[in-house]
N, C-alpha and C positions, 0 to 999 in steps of 0.2 A: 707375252711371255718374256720373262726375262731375261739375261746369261744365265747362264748355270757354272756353278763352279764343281769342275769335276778333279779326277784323283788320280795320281798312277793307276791306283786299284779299280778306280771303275772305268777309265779308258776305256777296255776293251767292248765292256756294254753299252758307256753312254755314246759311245764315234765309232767302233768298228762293226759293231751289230748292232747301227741303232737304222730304222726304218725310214728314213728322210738324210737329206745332207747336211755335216754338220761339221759348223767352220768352230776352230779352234783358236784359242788368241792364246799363245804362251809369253807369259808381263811376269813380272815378278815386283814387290810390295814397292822397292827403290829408282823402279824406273819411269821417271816423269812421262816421256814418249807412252808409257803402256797404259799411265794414268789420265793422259791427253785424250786418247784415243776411247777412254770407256766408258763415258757419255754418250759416244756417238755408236757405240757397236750397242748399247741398251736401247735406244733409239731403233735401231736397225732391227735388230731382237724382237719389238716388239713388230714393225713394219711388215718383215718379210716372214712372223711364225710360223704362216700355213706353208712356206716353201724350204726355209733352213732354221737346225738347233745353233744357236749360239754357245759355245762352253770357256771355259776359260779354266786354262789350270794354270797355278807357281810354279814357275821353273824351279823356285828355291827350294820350297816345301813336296817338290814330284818330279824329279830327275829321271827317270828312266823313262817317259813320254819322250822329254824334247830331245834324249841324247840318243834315242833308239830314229828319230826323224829328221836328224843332223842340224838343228834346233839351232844355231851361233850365236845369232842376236837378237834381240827384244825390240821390241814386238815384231812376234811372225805370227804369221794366221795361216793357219792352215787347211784348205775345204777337202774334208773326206766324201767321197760318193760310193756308196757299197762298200764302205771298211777301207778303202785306198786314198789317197792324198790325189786331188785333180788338181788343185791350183794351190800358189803360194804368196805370198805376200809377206815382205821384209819392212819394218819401219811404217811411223805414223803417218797420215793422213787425213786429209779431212773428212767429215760424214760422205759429204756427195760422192767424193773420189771410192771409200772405201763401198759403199751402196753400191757403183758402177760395175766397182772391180768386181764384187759378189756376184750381182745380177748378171753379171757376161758372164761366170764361171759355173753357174747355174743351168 
């Protein structure tokens, strides 16, 4: 399975009520780090399906997600568990690093 690109508007279905945990990547179209980085969350996406949704919203084109979750800088990831934020991550990294991060937060 892939990312999924979601929306302010579907936010609260596809992360706060959705039935599994689900990390969020807020990148926007201009940021090399967020482009760096989406390879390897597709990668990941497809790896860990059966355990976490992958989604990805634009900060530019869906503001009220990242500035409602005090959102500063690109790329931040964010792991929702039952509609709440458990873990976060600021800035690129590698696959394995960001794999790790996931899997411990999991």
């Amino acid at each position: 399975m892939a990312t999924k690109a979601i929306s302010d508007a579907s936010f609260h279905d596809d992360v706060i009520a959705a039935d599994k945990p689900v990390l969020v990547d807020f990148w926007a179209e201009w940021c090399g780090p967020c482009k760096m980085i989406g390879p390897a969350l597709e990668e990941i996406s497809e790896e860990l399906a059966d355990q976490v949704t992958i989604a990805k919203i634009n900060i530019d084109e869906h503001p009220d997600a990242p500035g409602r979750y005090g959102v500063r800088s690109i790329p931040t990831m964010i792991l929702f568990k039952n509609g709440e934020p458990a873990a976060t991550k600021v800035g690129a990294a590698p696959k394995s690093a960001l794999k790790g991060w996931l899997e411990g937060a999991l």
